[in-house]
GUSETI-686460 format. One record per residue: x, y, z of N, C-alpha, C, O in turn. Coordinates in steps of 0.2 Angstrom, whole numbers, padded with zeros to 4 digits, always signed. Example, Ala and Ser with C-alpha at 12.3 -4.5 7.8 and 13.67 -1.06 7.14 Angstrom:
+0066-0028+0039+0062-0022+0039+0066-0016+0039+0071-0017+0042/+0064-0011+0035+0068-0005+0036+0064+0000+0039+0067+0006+0040/
//
This chain:
+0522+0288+0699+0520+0294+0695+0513+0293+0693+0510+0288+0693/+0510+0300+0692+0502+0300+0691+0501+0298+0685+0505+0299+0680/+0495+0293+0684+0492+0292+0676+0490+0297+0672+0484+0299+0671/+0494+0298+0669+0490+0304+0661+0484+0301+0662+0483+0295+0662/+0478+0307+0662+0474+0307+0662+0469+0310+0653+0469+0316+0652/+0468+0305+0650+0465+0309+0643+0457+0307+0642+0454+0302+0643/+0455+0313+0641+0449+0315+0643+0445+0319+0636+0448+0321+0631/+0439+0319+0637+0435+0321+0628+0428+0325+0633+0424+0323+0638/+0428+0331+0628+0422+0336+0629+0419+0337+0623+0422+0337+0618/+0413+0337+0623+0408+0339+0617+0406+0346+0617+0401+0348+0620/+0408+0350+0613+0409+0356+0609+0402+0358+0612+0397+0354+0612/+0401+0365+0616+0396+0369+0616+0398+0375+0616+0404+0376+0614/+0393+0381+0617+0396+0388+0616+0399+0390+0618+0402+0395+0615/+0401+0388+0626+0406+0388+0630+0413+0387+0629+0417+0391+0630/+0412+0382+0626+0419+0380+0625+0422+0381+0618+0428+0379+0617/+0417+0385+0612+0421+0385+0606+0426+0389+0604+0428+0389+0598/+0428+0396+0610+0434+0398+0610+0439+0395+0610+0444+0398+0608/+0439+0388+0614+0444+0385+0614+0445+0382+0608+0451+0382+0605/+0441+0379+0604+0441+0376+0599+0444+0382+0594+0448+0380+0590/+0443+0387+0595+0444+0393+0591+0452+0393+0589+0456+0392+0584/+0454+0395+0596+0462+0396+0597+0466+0389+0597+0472+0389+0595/+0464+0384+0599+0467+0379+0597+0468+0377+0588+0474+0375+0586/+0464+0379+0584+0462+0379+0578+0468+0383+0575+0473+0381+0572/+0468+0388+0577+0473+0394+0573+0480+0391+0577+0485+0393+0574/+0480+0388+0581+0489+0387+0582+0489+0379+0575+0492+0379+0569/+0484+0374+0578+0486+0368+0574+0487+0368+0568+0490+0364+0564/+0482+0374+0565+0480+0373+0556+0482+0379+0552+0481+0384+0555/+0485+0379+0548+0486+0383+0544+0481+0388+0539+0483+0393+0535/+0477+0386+0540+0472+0391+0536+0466+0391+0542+0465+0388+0547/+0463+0395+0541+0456+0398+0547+0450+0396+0543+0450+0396+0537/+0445+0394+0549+0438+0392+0548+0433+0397+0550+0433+0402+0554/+0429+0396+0545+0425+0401+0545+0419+0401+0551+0418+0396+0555/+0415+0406+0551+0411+0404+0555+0406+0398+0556+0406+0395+0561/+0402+0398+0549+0399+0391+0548+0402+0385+0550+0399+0380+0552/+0410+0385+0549+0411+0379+0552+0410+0381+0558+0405+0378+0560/+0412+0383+0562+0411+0385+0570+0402+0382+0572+0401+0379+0577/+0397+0385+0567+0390+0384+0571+0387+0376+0568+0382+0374+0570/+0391+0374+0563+0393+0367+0560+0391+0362+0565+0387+0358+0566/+0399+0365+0568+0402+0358+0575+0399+0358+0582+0401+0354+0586/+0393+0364+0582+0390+0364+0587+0382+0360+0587+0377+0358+0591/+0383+0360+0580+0375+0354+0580+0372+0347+0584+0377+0344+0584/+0368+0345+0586+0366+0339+0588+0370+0333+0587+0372+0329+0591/+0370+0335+0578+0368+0327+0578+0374+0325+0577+0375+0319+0575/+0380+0331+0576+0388+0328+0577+0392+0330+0584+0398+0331+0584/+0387+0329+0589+0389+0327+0595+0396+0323+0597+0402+0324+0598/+0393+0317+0594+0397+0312+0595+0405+0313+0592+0410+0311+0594/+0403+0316+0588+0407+0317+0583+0414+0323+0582+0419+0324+0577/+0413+0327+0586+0414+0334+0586+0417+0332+0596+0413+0330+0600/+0424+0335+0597+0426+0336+0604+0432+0339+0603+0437+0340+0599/+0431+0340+0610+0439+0345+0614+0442+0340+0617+0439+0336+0621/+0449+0338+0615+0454+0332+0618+0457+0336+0624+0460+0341+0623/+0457+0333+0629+0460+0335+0636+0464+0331+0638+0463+0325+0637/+0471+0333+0641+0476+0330+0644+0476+0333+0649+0475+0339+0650/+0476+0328+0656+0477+0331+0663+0473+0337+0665+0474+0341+0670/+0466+0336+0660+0461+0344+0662+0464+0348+0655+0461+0353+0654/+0469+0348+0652+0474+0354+0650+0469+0355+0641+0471+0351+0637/+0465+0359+0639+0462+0355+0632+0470+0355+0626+0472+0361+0625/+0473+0351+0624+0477+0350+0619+0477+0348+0613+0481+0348+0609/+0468+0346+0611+0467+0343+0604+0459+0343+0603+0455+0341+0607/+0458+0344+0597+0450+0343+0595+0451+0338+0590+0456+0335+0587/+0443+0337+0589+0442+0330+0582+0436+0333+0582+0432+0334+0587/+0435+0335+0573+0429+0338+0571+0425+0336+0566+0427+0340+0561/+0420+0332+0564+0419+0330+0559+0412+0332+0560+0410+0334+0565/+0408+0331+0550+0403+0331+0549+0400+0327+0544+0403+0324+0540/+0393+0327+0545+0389+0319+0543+0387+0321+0534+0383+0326+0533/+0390+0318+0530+0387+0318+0523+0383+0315+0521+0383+0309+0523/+0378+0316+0516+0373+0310+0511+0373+0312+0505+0372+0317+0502/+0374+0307+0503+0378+0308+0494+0377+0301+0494+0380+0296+0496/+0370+0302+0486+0370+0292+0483+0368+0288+0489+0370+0282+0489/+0363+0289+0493+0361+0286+0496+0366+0282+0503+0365+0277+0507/+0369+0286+0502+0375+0283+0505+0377+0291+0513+0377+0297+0512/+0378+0286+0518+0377+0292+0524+0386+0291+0524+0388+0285+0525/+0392+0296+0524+0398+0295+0527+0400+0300+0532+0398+0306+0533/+0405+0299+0535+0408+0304+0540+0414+0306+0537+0418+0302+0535/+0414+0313+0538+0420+0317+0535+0422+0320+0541+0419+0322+0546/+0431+0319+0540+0434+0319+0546+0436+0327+0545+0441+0327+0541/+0432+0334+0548+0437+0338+0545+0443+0340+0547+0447+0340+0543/+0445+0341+0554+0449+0341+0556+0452+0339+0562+0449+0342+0566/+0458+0333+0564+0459+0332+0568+0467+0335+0571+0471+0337+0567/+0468+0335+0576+0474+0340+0579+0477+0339+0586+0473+0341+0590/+0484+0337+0588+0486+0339+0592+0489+0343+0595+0494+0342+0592/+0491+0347+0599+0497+0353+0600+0504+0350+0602+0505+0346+0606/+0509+0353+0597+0517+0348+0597+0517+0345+0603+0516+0339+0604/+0518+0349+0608+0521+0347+0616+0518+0339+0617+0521+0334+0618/+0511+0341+0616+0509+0332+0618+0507+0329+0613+0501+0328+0613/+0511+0326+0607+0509+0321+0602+0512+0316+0604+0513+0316+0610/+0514+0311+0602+0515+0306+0603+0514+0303+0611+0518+0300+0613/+0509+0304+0613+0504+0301+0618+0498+0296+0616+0496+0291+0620/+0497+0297+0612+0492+0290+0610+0486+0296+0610+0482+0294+0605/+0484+0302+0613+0481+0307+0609+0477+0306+0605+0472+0303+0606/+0478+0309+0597+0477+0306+0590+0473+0298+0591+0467+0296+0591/+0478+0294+0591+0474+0287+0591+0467+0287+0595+0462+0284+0593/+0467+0289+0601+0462+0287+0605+0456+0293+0602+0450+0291+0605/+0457+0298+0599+0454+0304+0597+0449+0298+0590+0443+0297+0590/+0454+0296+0588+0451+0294+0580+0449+0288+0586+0448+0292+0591/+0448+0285+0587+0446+0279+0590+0439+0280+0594+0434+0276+0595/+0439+0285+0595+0433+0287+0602+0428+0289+0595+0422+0288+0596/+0430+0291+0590+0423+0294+0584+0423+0285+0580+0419+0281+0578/+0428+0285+0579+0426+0276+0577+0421+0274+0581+0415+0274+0578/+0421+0271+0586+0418+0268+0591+0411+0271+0593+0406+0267+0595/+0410+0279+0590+0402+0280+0593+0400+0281+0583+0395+0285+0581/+0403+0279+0578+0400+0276+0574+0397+0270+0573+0392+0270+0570/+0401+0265+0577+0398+0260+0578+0394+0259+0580+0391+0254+0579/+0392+0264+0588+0389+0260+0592+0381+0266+0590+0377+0269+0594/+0381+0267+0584+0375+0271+0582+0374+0269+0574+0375+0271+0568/+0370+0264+0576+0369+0259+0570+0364+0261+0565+0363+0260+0559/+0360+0266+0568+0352+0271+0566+0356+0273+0561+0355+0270+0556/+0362+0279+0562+0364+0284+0559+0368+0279+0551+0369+0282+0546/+0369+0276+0551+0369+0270+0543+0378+0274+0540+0380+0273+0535/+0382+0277+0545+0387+0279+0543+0391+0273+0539+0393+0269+0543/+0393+0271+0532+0396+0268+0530+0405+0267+0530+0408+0262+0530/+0407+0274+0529+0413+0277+0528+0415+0280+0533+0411+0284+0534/+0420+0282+0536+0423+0289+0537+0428+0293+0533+0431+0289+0529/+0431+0297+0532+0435+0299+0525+0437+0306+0527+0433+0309+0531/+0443+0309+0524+0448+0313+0526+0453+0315+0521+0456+0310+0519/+0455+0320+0519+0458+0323+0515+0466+0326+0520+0465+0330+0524/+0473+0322+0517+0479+0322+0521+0480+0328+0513+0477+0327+0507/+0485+0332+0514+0490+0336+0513+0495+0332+0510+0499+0329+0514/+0497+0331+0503+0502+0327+0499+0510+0327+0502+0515+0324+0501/+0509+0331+0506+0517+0332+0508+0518+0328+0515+0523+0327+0518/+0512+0328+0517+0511+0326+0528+0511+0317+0526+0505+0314+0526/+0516+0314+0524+0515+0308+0525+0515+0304+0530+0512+0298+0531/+0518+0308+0537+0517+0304+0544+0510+0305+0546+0508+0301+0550/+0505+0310+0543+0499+0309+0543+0494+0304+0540+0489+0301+0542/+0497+0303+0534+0496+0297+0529+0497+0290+0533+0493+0286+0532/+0502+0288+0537+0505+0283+0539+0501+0281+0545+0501+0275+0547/+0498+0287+0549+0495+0287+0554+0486+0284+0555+0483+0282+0559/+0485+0286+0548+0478+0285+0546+0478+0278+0544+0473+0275+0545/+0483+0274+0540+0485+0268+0537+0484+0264+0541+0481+0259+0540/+0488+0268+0548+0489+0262+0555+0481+0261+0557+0480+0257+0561/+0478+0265+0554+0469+0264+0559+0468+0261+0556+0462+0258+0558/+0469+0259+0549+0466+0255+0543+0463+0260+0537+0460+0256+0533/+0463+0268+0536+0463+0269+0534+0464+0268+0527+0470+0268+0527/+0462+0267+0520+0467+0266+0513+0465+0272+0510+0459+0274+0509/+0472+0275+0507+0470+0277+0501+0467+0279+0493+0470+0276+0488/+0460+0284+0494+0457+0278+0485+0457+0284+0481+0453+0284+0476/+0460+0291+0484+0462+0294+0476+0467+0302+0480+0468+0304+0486/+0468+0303+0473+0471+0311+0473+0466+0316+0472+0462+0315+0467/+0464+0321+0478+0459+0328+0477+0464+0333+0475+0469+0335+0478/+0464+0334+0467+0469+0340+0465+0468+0346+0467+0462+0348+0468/+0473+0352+0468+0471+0359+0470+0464+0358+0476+0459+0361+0476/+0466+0352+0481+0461+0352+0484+0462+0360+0490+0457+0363+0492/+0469+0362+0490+0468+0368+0495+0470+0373+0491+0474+0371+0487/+0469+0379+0493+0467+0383+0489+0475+0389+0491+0478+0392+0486/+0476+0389+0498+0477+0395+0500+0489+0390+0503+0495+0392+0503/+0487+0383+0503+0492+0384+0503+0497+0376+0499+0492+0373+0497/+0503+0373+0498+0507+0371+0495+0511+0364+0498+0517+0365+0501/+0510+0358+0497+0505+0358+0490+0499+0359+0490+0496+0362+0494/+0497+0358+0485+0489+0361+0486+0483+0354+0483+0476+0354+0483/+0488+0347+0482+0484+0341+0484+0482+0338+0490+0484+0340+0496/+0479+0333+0490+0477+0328+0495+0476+0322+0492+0476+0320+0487/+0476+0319+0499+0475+0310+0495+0468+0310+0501+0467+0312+0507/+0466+0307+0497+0458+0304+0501+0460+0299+0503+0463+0294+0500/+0456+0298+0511+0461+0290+0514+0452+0290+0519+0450+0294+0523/+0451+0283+0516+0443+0280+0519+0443+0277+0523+0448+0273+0524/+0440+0276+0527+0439+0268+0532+0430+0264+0529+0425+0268+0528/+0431+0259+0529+0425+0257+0529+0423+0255+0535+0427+0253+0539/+0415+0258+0537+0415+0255+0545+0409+0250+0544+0404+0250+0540/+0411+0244+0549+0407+0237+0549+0403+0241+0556+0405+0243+0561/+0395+0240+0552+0390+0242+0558+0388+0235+0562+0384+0236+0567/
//
């Protein structure tokens, strides 16, 4: 049998219709255009990609860089697979591959990464736990449009 092949593209204009329509199957609420011209910046290259199975694009991971307090973190905004291929290891190597080019960019002084799960998506929750993420509070009516409308904020401290 052939090797699943998983594979990572870095978002340009080309390709952010994919990004577009993948977005609208995974998530329930729609991003605005700024996020779209957001995830096309430089310097969240690294940080920002289209997840490819077998060539097939199946999943993005989309983050951006914050400074607050002297302190630089990554905000995970959104990560996603499409049903048919999750339990692929997908997701893990998704979240692993932005780990990894945090680490290996010691300039950028990223301290944290950090992400806001939906109070109800515990397999989400348990998913982030397994990377090491913890839990360090409740974001009330963090969403607006759907139910629940908490979050638990779940951080990683990252060792430079």
């Amino acid at each position: 049998m052939a090797h699943s092949k998983i594979s990572f593209a870095s978002l340009t204009p080309h390709n952010l219709g994919t990004l577009r329509k993948l977005n609208s199957v995974l998530f329930p609420i729609s991003y605005s255009d700024r996020f779209y011209a957001d995830v096309l910046k430089s310097e969240v290259e690294d940080y920002c990609k289209l997840v490819y199975y077998n060539d097939i694009p199946v999943g993005t991971i989309c983050c951006r860089i914050e400074s607050k307090d002297n302190e630089t973190r990554l905000y995970l905004m959104t990560m996603g697979v499409l049903a048919p291929y999750r339990s692929r290891g997908l997701g893990s190597q998704s979240l692993r591959q932005v780990i990894d080019a945090v680490k290996s960019h010691p300039k950028s002084q990223i301290g944290k990464i950090y992400l806001h799960v939906q109070t109800s998506n515990s397999e989400a929750k348990f998913f982030y736990e397994k990377h090491g993420f913890v839990q360090v509070g409740v974001h009330e009516n963090y969403y607006k449009k759907i139910v629940p409308r908490d979050a638990w904020i779940m951080e990683l401290a990252v060792e430079q």
